[in-house]
C-alpha positions in Angstrom: 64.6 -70.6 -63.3 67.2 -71.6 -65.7 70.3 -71.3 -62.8 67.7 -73.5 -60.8 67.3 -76.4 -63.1 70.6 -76.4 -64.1 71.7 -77.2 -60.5 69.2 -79.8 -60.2 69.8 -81.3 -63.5 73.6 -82.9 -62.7 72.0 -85.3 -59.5 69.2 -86.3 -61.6 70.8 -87.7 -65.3 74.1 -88.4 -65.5 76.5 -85.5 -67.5 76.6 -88.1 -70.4 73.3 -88.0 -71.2 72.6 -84.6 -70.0 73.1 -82.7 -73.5 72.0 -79.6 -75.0 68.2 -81.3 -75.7 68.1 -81.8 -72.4 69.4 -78.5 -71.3 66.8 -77.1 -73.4 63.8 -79.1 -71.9 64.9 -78.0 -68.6 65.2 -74.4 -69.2 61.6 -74.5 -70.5 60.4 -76.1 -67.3 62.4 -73.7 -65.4 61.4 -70.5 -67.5 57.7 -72.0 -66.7 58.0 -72.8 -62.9 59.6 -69.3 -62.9 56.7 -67.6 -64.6 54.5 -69.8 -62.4 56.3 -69.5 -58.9 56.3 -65.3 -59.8 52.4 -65.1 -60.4 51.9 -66.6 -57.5 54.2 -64.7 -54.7 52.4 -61.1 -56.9 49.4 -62.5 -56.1 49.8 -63.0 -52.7 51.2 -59.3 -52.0 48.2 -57.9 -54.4 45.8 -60.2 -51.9 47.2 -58.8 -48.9 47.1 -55.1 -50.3 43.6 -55.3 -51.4 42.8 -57.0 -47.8 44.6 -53.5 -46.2 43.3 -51.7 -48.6 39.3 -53.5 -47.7 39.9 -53.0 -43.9 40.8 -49.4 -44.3 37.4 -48.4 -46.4 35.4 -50.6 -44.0 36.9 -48.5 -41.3 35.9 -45.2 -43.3 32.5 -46.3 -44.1 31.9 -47.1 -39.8 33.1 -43.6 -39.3 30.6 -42.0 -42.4 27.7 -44.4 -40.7 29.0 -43.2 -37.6 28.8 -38.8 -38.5 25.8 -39.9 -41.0 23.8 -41.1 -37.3 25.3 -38.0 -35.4 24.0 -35.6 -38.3 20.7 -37.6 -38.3 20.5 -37.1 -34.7 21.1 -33.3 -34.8 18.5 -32.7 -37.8 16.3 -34.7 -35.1 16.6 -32.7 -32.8 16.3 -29.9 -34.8 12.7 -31.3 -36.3 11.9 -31.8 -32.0 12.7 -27.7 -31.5 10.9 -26.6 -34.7 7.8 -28.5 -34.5 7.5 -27.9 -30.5 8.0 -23.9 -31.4 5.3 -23.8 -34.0 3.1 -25.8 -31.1 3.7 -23.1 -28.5 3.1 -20.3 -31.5 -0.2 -22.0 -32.3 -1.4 -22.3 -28.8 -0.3 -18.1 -28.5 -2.4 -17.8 -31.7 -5.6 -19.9 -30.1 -5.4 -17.7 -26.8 -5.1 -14.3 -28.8 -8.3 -15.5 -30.6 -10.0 -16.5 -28.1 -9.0 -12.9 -26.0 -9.8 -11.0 -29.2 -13.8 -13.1 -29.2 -14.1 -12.7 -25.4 -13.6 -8.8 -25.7 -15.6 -8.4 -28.8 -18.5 -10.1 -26.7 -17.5 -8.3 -23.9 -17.7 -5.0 -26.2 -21.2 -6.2 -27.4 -22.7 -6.9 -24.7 -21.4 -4.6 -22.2 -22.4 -0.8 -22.6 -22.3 -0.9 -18.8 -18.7 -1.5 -18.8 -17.9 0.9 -21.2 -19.8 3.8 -19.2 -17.8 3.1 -16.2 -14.6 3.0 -18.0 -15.3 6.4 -19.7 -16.3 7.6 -15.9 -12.9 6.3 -14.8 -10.9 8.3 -17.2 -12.8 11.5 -17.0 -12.1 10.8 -12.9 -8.5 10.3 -13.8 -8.3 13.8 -15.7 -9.4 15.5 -13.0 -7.9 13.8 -10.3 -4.3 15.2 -12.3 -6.0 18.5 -12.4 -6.5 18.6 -8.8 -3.3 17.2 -8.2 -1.5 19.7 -10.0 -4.0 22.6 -8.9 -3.1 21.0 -5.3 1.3 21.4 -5.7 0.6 25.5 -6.4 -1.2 25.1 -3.3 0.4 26.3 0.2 1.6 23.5 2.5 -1.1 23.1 4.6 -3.1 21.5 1.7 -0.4 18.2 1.6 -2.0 17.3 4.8 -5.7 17.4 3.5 -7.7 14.4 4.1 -8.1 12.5 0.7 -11.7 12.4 0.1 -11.8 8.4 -0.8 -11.2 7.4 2.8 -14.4 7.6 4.7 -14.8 10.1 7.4 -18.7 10.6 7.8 -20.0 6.4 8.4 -21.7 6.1 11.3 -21.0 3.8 14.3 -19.0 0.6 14.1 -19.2 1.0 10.6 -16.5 3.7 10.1 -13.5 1.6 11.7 -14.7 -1.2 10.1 -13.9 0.4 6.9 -10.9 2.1 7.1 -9.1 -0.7 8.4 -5.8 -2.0 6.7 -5.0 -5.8 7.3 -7.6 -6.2 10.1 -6.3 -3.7 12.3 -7.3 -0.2 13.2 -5.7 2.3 15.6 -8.0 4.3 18.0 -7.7 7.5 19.2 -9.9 8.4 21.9 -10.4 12.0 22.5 -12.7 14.6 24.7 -13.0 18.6 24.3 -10.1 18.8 26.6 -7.2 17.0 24.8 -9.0 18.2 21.1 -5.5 20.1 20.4 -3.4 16.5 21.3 -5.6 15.0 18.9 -4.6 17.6 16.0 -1.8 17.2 17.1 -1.2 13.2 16.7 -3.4 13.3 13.2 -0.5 15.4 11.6 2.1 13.0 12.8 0.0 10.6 11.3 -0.7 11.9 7.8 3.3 13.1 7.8 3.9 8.8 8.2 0.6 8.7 5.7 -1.2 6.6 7.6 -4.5 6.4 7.3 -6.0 3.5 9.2 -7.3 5.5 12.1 -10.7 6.8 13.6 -11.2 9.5 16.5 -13.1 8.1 19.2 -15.5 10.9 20.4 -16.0 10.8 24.1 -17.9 13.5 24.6 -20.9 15.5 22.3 -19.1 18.6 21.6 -15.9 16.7 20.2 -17.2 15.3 18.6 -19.1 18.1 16.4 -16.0 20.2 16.0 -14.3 17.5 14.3 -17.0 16.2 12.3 -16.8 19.9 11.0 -13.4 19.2 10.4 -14.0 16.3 8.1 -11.7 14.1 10.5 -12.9 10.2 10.7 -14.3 10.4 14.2 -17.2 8.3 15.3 -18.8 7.4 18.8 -19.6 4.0 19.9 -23.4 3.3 20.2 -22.4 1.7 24.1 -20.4 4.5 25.3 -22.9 7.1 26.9 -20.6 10.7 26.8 -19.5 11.1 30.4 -19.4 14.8 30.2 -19.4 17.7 27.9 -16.9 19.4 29.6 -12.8 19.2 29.5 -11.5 16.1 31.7 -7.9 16.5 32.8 -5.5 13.8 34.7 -6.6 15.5 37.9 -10.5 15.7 37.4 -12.6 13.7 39.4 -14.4 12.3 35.9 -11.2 12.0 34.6 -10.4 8.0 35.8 -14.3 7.5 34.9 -13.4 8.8 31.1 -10.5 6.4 30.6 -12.5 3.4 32.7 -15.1 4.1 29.4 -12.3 3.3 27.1 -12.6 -0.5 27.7 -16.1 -0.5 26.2 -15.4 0.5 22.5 -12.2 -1.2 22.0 -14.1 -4.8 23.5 -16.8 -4.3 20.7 -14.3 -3.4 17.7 -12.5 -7.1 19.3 -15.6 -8.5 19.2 -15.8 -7.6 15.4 -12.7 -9.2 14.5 -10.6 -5.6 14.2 -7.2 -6.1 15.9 -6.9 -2.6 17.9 -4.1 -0.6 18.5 -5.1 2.3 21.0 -3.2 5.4 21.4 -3.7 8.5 23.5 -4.2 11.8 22.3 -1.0 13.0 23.8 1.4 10.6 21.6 3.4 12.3 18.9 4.0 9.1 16.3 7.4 9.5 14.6 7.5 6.3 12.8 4.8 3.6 11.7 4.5 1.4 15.1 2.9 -1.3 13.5 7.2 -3.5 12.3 7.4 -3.6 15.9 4.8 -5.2 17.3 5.4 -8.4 18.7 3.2 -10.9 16.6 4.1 -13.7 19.1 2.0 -12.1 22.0 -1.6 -11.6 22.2 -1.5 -7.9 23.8 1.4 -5.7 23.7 1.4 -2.8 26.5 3.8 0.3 26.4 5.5 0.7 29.9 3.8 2.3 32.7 7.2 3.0 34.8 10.5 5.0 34.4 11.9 1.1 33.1 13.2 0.9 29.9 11.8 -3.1 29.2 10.2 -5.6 31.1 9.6 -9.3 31.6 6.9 -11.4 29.3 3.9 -12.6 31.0 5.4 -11.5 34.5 2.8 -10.7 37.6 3.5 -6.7 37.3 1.1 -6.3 40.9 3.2 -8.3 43.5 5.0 -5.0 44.0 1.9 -3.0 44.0 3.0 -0.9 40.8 1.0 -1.1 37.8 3.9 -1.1 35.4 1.9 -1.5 32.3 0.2 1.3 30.2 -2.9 1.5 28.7 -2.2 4.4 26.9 -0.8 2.9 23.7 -1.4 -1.0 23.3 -2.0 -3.4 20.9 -4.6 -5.9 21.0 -5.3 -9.0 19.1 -8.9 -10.5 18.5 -8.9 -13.6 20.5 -11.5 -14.9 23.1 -9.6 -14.7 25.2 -8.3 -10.9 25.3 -11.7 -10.1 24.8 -12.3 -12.1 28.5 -10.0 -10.0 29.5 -11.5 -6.7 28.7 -14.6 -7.3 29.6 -13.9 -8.3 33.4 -11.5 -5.7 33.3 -14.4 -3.2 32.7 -16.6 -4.8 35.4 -13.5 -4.1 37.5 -13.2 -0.3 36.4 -16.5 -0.2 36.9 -18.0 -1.9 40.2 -14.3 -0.9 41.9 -12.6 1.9 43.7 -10.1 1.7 41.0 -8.9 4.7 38.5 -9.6 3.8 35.1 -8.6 0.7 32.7 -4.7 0.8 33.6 -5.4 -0.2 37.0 -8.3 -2.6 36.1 -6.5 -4.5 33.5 -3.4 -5.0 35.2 -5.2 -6.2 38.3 -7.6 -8.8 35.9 -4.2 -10.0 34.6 -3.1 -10.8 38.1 -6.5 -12.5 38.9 -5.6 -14.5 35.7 -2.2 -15.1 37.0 -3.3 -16.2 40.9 -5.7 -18.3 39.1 -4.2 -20.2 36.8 -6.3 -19.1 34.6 -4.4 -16.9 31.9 -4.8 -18.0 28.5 -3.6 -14.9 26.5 0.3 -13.7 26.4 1.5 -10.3 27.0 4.7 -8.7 27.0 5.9 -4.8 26.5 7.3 -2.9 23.3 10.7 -1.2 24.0 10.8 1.3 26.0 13.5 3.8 24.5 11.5 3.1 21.1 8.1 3.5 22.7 9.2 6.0 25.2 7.0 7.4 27.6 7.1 11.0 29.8 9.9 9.9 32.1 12.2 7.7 30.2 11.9 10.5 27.1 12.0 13.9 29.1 14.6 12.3 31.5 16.8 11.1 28.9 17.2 7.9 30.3 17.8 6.8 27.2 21.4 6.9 25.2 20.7 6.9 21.7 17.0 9.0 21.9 15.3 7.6 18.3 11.8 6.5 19.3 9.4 4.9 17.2 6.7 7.6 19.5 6.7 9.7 22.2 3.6 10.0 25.3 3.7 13.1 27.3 2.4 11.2 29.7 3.9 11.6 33.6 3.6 16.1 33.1 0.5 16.2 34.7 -1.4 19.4 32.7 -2.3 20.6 29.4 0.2 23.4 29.5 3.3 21.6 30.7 2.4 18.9 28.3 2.3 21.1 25.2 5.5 23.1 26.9 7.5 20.0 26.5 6.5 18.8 23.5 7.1 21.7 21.7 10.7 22.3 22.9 11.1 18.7 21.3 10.0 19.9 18.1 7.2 17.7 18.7 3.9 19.7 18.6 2.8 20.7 14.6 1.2 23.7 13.9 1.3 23.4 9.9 -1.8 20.8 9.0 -4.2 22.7 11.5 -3.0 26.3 12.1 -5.7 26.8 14.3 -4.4 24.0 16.6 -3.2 27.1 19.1 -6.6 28.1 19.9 -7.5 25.0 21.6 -4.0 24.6 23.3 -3.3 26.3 26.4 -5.8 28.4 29.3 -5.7 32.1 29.0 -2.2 33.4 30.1 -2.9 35.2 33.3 -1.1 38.6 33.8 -1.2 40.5 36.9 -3.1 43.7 37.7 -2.3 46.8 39.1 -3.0 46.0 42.7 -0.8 42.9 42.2 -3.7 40.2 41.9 -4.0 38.0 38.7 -6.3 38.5 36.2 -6.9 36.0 32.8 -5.4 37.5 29.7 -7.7 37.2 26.5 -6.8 35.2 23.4 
């Protein structure tokens, strides 16, 4: 301050009257403009630091709001979880309560209930008793019926029952094919199934295997053509299987889908994954072919190339149409039995215009019949089941079905006794004579 007046002070007064007074004066006012001009540039920087200095806390303060609303959010959320929680554990309290009222009500009032459970777990008990009394057993006893599938209903009603998903599987059966019919149950209960019934075709049949506790019935419609054995080769043979019609129409009638199978079919796996849900009927093949067309007209070459002895059958109108015209056919005709009949209906239908049900064939290496099996027409020889059909004969039948490891004497070791004819053995003067058993 004092360097700065005394440069202005020589312009301003003139160096005679500028003395030491002056000098003085003018280093006061200096000293003061000093002091002033200083206070008022530390000012300005302690503004301007306090300004930084405000910015930066404001900043600080929006990030603390900032984490505050964040945190806030979180504890929130938190609150949500908790309270929803206690919500869901309240409602798990309410429904325990309410199970724990509805049994003590159910307790009170029903005595009934309790019975019947205290019958169920005695039952229990001794069904593991016989089940373990039943492993010490030999091996025939594995095959035993179980006693909670029906066997003894009369009529319609016995099919009816022991059908699984609206199907049942027939087996028709007379006196002379009893020991096929053994035969084909052991296959069965080996695959454990049990939704089949033994059609009885004749009186005595069906006796023996009532005795045998087997689920056989007869059909109220079906008169027994004959007591006596029918072969392929009987005259009253192609009037037995012309018969076979007439049951399997009324079980359609009732709504069963029906799978028929001859006697003489050994079943080594459950048929039932391959049949063709996109046809109404499903025929094994009559021929030495190993498939066949859908829906063709099988008669133009006068060869009835479907077979009735193993078929499936859906409950429609219109297959039961069919069967029943078939049967007139069988019946009023010179024809030999349903194979015929049925094959020649489906032409009619065919000529006519007239066909409103679809057919087609199962495989015919899987579903093999006589020829293609015992022929080995076949290269890989795996087949769902096997017809001895095409040996024309009780005894070559059985011959060739037990040198396929196909005929089971286990389940029903008295299976051999209805099997073959007395072995003839020649006499003395070279003439046969029939061999006891």
């Amino acid at each position: 301050s004092y360097s700065f007046c005394t440069l202005l002070a020589p312009p301003l007064f003139p160096s005679s009257s500028f003395n030491m007074l002056n000098r003085i004066q003018y280093l006061l006012i200096g000293l003061t403009a000093g002091f002033i001009a200083g206070h008022t540039i530390g000012g300005g920087l302690l503004i301007s630091r306090g300004a930084a200095e405000r910015k930066a806390l404001r900043e600080e303060l929006d990030t603390l709001k900032i984490e505050h609303e964040r945190r806030g959010d979180v504890v929130e959320h938190l609150k949500g979880r908790i309270e929803e929680h206690e919500e869901k554990k309240g409602d798990l309290v309410q429904q325990q309560i309410a199970k724990d009222i509805a049994l003590q009500n159910a307790l009170h009032h029903g005595e009934v209930a309790n019975e019947v459970h205290i019958k169920a777990f005695e039952d229990h008990s001794h069904d593991e008793e016989d089940s373990s009394s039943m492993n010490s057993d030999s091996s025939e006893a594995a095959y035993e019926e179980p006693k909670l599938e029906p066997y003894n209903v009369v009529g319609h009603e016995l099919p009816l029952r022991r059908a699984q998903d609206n199907s049942i599987i027939v087996i028709p059966c007379n006196l002379g094919y009893i020991s096929f019919a053994l035969n084909l149950v052991c296959s069965l209960r080996k695959l454990q199934i049990t939704n089949y019934v033994l059609l009885a075709m004749d009186k005595e049949v069906l006796k023996q295997l009532q005795e045998r506790e087997l689920p056989v019935y007869s059909d109220p419609d079906l008169p027994f053509v004959t007591e006596k054995t029918a072969e392929w080769a009987e005259s009253n043979f192609h009037s037995l299987v012309c018969t076979k019609l007439v049951p399997v129409t009324n079980l359609l009638k009732k709504g069963l889908n029906v799978l028929l199978t001859d006697a003489d079919i050994t079943w080594r796996k459950n048929p039932f994954s391959y049949v063709r849900q996109d046809l109404s009927l499903t025929f094994s093949i009559g021929s030495c072919h190993k498939s066949l067309p859908d829906n063709a007209d099988l008669s133009k070459d006068k060869i009835a190339k479907l077979n009735t002895g193993f078929y499936f059958a859906k409950s429609t109108p219109a297959v039961i149409s069919l069967f029943e015209r078939a049967y007139q056919i069988c019946k009023k005709g010179s024809l030999t039995g349903d194979q015929p009949a049925i094959n020649t209906a489906i032409h009619q239908d065919i000529q006519s215009g007239n066909r409103k049900y679809t057919y087609g064939f199962f495989n015919g290496c899987l579903f093999a019949n006589g020829c293609v099996f015992f022929k080995h027409l076949c290269e890989e020889e795996d087949p769902v089941i096997v017809h001895a059909n095409f040996l024309v004969g009780r005894k070559k039948k059985i011959r060739s079905l037990q040198k396929h490891g196909l005929w089971d004497l286990t389940c029903h070791p008295d299976i051999d006794q209805y099997s073959l004819p007395p072995k003839e053995e020649k006499k003395d003067d070279g003439s046969k004579k029939k061999k006891k058993q």
